[in-house]
Biopython code that builds the backbone (N, CA, C, O; Angstrom):
import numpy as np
from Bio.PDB.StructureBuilder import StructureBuilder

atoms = [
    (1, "UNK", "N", (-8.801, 8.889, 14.530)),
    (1, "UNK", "CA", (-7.837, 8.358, 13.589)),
    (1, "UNK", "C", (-6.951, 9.504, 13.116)),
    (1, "UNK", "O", (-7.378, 10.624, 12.836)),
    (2, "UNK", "N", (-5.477, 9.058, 13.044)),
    (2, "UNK", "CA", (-4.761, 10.535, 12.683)),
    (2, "UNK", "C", (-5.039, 10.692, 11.169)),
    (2, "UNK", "O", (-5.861, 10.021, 10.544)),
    (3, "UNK", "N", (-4.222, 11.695, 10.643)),
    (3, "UNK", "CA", (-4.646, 12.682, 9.498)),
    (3, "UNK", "C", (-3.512, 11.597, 8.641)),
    (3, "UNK", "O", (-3.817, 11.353, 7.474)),
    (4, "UNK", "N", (-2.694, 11.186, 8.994)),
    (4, "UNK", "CA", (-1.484, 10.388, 8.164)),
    (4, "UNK", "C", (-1.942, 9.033, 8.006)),
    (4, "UNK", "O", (-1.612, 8.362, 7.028)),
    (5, "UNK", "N", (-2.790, 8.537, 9.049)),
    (5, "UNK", "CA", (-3.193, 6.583, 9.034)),
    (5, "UNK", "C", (-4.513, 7.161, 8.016)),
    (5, "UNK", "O", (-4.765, 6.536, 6.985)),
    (6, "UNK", "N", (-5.178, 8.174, 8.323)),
    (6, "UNK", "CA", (-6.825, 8.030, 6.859)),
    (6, "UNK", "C", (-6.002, 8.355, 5.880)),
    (6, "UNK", "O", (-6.516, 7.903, 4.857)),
    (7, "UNK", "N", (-4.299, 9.269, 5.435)),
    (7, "UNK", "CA", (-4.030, 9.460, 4.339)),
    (7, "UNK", "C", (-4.140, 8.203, 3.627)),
    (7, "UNK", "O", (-4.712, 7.938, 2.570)),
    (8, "UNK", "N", (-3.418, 7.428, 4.490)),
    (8, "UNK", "CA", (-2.876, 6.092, 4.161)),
    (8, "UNK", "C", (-3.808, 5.313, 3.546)),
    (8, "UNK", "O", (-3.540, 4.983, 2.390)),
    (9, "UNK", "N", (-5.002, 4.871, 4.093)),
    (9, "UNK", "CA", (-5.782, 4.337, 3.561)),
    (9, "UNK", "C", (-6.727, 4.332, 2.479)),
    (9, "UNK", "O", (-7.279, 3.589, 1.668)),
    (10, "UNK", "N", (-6.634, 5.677, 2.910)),
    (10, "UNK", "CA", (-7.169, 6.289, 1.449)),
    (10, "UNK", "C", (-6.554, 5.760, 0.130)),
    (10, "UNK", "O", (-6.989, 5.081, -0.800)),
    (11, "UNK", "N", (-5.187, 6.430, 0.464)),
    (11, "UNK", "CA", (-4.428, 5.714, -0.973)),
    (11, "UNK", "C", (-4.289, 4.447, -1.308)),
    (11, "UNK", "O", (-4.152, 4.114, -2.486)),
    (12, "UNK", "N", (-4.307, 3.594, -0.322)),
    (12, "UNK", "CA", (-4.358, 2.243, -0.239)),
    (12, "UNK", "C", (-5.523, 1.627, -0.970)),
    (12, "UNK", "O", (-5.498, 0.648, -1.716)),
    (13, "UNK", "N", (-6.320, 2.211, -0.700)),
    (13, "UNK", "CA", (-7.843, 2.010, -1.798)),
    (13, "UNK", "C", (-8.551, 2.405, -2.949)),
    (13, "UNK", "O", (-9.471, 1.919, -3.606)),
    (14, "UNK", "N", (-7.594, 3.821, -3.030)),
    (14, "UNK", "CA", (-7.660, 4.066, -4.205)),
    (14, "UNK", "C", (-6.468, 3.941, -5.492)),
    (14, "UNK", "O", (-6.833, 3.759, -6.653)),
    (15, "UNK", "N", (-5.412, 4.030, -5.215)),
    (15, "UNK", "CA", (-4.449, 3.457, -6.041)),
    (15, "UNK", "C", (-4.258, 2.244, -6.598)),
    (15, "UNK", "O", (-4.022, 1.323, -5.817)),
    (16, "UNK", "N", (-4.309, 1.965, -7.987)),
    (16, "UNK", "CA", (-4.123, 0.535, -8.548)),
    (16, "UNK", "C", (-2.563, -0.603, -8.452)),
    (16, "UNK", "O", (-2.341, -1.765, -8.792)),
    (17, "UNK", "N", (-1.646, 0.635, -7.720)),
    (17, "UNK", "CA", (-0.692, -0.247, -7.849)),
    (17, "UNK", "C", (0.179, 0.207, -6.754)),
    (17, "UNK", "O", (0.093, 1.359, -6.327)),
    (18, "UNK", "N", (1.065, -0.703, -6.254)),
    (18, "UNK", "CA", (1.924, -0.003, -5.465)),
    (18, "UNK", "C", (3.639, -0.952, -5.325)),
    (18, "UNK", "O", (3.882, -1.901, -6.070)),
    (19, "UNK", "N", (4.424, -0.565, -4.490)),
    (19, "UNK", "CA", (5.522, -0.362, -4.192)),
    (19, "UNK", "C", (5.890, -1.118, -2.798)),
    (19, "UNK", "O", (5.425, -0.403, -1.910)),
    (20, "UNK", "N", (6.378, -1.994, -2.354)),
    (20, "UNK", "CA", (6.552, -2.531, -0.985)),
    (20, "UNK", "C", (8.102, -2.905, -0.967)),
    (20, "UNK", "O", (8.495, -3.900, -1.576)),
    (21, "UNK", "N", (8.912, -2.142, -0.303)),
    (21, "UNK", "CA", (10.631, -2.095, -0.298)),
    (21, "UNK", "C", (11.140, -2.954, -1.330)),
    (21, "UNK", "O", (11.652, -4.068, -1.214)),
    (22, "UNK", "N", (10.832, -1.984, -2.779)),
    (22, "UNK", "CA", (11.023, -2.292, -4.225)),
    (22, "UNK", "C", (10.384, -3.325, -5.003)),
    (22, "UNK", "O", (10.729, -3.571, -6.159)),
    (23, "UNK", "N", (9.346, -4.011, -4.323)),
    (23, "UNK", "CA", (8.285, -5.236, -4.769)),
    (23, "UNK", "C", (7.048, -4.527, -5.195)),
    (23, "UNK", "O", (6.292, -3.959, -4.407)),
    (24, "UNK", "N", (6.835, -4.606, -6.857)),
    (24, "UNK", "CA", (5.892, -4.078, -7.429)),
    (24, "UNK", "C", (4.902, -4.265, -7.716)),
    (24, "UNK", "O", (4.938, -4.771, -8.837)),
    (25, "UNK", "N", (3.649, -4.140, -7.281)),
    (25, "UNK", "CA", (2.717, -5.155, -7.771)),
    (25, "UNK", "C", (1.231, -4.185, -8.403)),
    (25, "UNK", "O", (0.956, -3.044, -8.033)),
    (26, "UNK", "N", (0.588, -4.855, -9.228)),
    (26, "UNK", "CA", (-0.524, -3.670, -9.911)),
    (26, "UNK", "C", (-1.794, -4.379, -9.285)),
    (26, "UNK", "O", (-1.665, -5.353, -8.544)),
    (27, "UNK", "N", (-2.804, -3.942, -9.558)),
    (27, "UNK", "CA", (-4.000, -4.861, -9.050)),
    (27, "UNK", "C", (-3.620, -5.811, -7.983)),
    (27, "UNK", "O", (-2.986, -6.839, -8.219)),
    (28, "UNK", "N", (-3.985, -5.483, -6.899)),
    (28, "UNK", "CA", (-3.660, -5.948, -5.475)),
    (28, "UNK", "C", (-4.950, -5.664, -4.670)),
    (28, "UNK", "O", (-5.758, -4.736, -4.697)),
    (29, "UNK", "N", (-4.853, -6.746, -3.978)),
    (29, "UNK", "CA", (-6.794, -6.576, -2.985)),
    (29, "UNK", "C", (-6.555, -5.311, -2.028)),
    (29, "UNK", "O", (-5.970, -5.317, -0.945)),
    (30, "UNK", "N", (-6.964, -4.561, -2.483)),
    (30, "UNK", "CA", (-7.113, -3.305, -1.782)),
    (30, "UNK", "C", (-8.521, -2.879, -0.199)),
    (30, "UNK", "O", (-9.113, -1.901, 0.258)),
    (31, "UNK", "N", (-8.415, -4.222, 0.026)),
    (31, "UNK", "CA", (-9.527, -4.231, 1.108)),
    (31, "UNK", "C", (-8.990, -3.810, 2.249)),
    (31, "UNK", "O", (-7.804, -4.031, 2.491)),
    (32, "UNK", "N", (-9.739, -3.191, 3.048)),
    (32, "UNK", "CA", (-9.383, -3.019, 4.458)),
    (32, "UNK", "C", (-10.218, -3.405, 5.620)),
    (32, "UNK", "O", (-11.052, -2.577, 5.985)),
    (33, "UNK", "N", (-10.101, -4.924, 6.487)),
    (33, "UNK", "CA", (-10.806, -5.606, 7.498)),
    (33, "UNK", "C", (-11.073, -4.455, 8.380)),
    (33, "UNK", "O", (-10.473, -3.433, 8.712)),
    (34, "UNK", "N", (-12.180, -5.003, 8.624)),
    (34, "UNK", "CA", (-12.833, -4.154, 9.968)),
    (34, "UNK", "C", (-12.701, -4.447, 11.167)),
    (34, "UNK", "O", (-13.274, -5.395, 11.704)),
    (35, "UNK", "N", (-11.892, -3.627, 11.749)),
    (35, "UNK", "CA", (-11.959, -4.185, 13.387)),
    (35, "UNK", "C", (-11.362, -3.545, 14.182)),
    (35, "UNK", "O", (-10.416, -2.788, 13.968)),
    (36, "UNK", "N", (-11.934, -3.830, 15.294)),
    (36, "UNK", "CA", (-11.574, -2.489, 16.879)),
    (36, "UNK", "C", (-10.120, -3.237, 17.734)),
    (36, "UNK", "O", (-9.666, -2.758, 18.773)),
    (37, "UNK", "N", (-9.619, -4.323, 17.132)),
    (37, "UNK", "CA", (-8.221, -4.911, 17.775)),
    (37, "UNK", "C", (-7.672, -4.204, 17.197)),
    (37, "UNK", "O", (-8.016, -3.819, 16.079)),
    (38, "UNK", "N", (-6.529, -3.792, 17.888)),
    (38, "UNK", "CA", (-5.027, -2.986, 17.661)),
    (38, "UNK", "C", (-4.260, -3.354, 17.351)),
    (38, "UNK", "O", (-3.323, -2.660, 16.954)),
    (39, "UNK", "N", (-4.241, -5.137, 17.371)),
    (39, "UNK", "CA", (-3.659, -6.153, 16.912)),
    (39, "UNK", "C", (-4.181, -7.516, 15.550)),
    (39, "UNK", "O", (-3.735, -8.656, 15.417)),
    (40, "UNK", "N", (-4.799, -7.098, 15.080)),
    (40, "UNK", "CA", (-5.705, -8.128, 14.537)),
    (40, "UNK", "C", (-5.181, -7.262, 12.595)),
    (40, "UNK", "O", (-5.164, -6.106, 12.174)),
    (41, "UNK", "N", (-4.958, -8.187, 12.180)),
    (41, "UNK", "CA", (-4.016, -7.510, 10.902)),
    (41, "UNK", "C", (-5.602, -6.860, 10.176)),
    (41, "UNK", "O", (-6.696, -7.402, 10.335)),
    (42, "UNK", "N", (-5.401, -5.841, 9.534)),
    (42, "UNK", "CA", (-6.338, -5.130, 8.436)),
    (42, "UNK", "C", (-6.070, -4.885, 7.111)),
    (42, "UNK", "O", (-6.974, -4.308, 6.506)),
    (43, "UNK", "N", (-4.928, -5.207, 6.397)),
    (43, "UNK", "CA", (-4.374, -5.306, 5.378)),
    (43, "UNK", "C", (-3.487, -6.411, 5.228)),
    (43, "UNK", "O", (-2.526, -6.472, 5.995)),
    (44, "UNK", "N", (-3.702, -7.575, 4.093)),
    (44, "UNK", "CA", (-3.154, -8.474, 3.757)),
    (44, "UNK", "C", (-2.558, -8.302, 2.824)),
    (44, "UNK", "O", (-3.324, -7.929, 1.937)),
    (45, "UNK", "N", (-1.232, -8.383, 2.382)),
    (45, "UNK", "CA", (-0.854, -8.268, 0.795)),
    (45, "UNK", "C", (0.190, -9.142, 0.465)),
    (45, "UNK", "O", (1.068, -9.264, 1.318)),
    (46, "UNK", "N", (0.298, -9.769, -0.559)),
    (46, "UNK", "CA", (1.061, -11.207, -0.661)),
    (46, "UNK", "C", (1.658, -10.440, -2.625)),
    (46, "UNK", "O", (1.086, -10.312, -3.707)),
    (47, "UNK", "N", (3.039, -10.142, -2.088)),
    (47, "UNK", "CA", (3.512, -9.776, -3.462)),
    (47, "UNK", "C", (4.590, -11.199, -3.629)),
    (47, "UNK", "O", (5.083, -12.011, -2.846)),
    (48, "UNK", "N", (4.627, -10.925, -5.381)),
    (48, "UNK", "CA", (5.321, -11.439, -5.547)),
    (48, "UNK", "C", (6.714, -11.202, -6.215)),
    (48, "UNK", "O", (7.074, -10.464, -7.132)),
    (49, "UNK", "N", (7.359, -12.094, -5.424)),
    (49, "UNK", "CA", (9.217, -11.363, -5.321)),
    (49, "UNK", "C", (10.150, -12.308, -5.846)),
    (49, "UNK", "O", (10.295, -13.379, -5.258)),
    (50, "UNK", "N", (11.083, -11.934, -7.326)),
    (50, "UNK", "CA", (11.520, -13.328, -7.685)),
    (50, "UNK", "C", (10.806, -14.704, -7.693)),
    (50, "UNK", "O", (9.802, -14.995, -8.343)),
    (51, "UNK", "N", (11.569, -15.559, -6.784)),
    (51, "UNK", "CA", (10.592, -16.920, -6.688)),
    (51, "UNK", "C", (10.124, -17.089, -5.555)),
    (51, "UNK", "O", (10.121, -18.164, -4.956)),
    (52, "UNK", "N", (9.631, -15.919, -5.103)),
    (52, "UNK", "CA", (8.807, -16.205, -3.337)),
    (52, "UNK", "C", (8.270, -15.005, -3.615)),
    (52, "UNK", "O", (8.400, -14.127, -4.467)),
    (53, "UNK", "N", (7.520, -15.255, -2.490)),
    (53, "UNK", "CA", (6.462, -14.233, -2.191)),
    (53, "UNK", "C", (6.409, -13.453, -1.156)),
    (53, "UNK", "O", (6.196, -14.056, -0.104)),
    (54, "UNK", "N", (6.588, -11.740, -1.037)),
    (54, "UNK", "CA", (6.206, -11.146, -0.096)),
    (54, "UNK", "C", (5.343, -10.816, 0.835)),
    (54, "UNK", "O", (4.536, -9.949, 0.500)),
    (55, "UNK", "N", (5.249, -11.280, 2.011)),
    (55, "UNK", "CA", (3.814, -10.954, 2.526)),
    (55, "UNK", "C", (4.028, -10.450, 4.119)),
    (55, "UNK", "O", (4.607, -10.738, 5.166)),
    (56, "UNK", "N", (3.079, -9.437, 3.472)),
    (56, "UNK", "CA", (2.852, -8.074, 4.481)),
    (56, "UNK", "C", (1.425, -7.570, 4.896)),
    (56, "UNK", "O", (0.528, -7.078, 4.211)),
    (57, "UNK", "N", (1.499, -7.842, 6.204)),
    (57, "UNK", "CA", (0.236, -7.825, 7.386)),
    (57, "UNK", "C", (0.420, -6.524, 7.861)),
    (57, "UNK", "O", (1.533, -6.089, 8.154)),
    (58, "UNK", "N", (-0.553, -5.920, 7.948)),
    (58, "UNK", "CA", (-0.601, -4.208, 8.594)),
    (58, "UNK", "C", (-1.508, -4.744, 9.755)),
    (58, "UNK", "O", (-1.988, -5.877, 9.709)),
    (59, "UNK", "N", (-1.677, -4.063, 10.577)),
    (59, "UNK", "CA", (-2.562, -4.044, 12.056)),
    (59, "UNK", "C", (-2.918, -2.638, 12.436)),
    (59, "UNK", "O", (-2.120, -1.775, 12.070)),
    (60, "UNK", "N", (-4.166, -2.189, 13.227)),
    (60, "UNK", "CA", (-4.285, -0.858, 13.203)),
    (60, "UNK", "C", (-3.245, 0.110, 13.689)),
    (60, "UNK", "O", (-3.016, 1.262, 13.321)),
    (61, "UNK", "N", (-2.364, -1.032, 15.091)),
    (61, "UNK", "CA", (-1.214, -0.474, 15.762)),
    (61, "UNK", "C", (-0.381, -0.093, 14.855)),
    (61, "UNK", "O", (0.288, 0.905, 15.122)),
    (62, "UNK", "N", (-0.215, -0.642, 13.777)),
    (62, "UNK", "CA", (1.069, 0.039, 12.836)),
    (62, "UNK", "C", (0.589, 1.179, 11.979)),
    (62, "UNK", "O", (1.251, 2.205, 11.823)),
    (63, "UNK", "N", (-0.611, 0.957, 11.415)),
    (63, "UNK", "CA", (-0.990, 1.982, 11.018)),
    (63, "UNK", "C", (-1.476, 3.543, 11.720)),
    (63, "UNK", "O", (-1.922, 4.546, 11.164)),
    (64, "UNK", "N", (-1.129, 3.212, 13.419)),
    (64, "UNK", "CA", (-1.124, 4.262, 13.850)),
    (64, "UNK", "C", (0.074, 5.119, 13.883)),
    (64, "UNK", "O", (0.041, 6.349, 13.883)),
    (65, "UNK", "N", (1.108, 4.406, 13.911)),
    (65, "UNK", "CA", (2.871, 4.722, 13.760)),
    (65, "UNK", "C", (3.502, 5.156, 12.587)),
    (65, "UNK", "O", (4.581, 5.741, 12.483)),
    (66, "UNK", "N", (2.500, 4.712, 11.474)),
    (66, "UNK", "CA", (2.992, 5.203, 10.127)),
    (66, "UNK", "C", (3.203, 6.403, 9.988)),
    (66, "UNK", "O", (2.580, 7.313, 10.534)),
    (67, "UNK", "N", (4.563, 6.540, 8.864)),
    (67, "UNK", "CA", (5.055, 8.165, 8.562)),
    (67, "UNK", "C", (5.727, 8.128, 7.626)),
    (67, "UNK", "O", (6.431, 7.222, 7.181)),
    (68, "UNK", "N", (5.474, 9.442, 7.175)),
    (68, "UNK", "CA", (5.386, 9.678, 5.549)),
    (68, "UNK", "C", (6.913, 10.675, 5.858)),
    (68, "UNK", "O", (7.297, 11.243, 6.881)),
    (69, "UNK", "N", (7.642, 10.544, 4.196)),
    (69, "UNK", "CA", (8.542, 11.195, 4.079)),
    (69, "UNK", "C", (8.776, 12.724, 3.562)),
    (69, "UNK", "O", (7.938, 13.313, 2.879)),
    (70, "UNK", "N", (9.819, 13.205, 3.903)),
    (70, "UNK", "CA", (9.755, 14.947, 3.566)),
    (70, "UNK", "C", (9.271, 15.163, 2.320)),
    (70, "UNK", "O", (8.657, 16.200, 2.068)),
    (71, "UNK", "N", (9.486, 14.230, 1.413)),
    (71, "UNK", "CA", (8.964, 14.508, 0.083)),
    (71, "UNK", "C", (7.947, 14.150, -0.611)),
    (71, "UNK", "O", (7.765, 14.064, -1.825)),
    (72, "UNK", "N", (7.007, 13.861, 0.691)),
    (72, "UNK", "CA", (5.697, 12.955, 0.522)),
    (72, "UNK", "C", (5.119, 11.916, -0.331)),
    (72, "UNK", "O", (3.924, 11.714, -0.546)),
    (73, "UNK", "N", (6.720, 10.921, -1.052)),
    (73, "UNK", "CA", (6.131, 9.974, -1.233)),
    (73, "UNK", "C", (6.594, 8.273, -0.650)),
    (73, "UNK", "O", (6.439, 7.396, -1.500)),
    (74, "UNK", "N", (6.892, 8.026, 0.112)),
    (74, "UNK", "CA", (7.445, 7.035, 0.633)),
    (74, "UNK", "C", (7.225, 6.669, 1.758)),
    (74, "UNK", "O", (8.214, 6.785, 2.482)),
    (75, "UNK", "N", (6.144, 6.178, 2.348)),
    (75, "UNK", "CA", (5.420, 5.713, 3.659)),
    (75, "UNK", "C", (5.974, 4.827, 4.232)),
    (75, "UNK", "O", (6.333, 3.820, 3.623)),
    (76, "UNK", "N", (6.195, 5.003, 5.650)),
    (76, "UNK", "CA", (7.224, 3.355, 6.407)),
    (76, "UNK", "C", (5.947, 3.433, 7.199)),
    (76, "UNK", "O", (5.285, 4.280, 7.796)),
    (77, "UNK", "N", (5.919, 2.269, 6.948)),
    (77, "UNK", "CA", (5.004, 1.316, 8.508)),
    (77, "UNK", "C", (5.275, -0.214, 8.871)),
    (77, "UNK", "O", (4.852, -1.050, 8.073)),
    (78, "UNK", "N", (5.936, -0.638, 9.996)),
    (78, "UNK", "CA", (5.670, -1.181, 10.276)),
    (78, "UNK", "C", (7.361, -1.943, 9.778)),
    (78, "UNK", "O", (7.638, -3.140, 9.708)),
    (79, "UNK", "N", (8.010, -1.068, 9.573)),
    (79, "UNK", "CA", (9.317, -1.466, 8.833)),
    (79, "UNK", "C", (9.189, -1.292, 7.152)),
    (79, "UNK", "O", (9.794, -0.421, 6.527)),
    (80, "UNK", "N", (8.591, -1.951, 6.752)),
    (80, "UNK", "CA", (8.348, -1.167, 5.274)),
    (80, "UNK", "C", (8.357, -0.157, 4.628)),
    (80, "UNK", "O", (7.861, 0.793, 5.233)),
    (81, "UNK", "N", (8.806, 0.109, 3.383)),
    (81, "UNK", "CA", (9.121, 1.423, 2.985)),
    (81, "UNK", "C", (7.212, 0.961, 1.448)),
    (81, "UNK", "O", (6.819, 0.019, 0.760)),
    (82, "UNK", "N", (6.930, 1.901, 1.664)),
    (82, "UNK", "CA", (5.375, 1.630, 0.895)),
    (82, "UNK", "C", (5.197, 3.182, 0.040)),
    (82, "UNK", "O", (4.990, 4.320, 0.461)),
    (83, "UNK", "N", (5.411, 2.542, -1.548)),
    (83, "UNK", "CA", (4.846, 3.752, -2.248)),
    (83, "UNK", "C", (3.786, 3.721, -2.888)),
    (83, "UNK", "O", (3.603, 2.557, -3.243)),
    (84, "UNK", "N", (2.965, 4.389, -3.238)),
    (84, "UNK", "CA", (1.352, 3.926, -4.319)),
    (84, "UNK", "C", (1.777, 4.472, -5.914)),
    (84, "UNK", "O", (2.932, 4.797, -6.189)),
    (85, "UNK", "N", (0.875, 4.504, -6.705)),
    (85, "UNK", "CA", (1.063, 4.543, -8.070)),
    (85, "UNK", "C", (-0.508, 4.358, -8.805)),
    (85, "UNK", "O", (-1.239, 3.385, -8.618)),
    (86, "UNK", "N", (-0.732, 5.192, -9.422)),
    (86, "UNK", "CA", (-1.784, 5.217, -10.209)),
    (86, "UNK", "C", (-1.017, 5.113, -11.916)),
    (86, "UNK", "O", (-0.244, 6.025, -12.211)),
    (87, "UNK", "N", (-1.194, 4.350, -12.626)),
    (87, "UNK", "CA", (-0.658, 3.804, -13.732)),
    (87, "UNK", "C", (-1.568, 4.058, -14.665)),
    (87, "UNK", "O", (-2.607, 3.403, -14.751)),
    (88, "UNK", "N", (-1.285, 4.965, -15.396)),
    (88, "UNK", "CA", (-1.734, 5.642, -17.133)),
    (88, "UNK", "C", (-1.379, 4.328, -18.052)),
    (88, "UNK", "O", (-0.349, 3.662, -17.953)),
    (89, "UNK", "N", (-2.399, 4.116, -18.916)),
    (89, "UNK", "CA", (-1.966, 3.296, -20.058)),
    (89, "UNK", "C", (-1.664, 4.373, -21.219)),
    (89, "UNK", "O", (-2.174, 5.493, -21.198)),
    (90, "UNK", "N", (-0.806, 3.945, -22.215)),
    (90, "UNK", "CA", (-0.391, 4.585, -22.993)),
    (90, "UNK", "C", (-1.075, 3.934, -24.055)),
    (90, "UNK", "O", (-0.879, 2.719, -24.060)),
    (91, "UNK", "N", (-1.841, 4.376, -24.987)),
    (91, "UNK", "CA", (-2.119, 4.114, -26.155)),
    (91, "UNK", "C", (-1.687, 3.888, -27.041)),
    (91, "UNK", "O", (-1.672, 4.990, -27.589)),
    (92, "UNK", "N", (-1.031, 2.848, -28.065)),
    (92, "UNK", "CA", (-0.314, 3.009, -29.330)),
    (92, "UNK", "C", (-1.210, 2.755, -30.879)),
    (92, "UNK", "O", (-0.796, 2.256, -31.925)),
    (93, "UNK", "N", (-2.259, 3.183, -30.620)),
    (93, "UNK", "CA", (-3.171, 3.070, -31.512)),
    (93, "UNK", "C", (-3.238, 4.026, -32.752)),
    (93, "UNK", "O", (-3.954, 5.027, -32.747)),
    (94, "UNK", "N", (-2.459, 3.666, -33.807)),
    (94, "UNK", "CA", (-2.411, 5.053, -34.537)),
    (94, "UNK", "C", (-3.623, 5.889, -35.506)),
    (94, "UNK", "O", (-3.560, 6.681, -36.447)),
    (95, "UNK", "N", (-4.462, 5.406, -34.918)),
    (95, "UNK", "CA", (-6.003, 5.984, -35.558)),
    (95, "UNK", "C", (-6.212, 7.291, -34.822)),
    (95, "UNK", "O", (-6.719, 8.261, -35.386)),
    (96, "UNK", "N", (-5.666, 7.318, -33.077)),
    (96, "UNK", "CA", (-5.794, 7.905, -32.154)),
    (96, "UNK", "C", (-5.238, 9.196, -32.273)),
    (96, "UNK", "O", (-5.296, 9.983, -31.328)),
]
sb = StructureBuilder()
sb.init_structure("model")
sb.init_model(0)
sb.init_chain("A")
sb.init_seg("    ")
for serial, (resi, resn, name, xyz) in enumerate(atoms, 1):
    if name == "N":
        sb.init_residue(resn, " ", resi, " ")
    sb.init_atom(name, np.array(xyz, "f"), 0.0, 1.0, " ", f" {name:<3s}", serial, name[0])
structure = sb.get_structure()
């Protein structure tokens, strides 16, 4: 597996939120199917966009093609532009 498709997944599983060509979504099933097809999708993600819904199927083949940008944050696969996000809550608790 290359060093850029385990980056990928990695972040994919550990990040709570992410970015799909400007479709934002937080808590998203971060699972990744198991399987030896090259074709058989391994990431499902169904955002939601205005009044429809985005939905984006990864397969291992794309995730072998994936590539990251000079400024290492903006992943294309598969035509998609894919960013992650780990999201701080801010506290407004003034006891704190």
């Amino acid at each position: 597996m290359s060093t850029l498709k385990t980056k990928f997944l990695d972040l994919f599983q550990t990040a709570d939120s992410l970015e799909v060509d400007g479709a934002f979504i937080r808590h998203f099933d971060n699972s990744v199917r198991q399987t030896d097809d090259a074709e058989t999708p391994v990431i499902d993600l169904m955002l939601p966009v205005d009044d429809a819904v985005l939905e984006v199927s990864l397969t291992h083949a794309d995730l072998d093609a994936v590539e990251l940008c000079d400024e290492g944050n903006v992943w294309t696969v598969a035509g998609y532009d894919i960013e992650f996000y780990t999201v701080n809550v801010v506290s407004t608790n003034p006891v704190q």
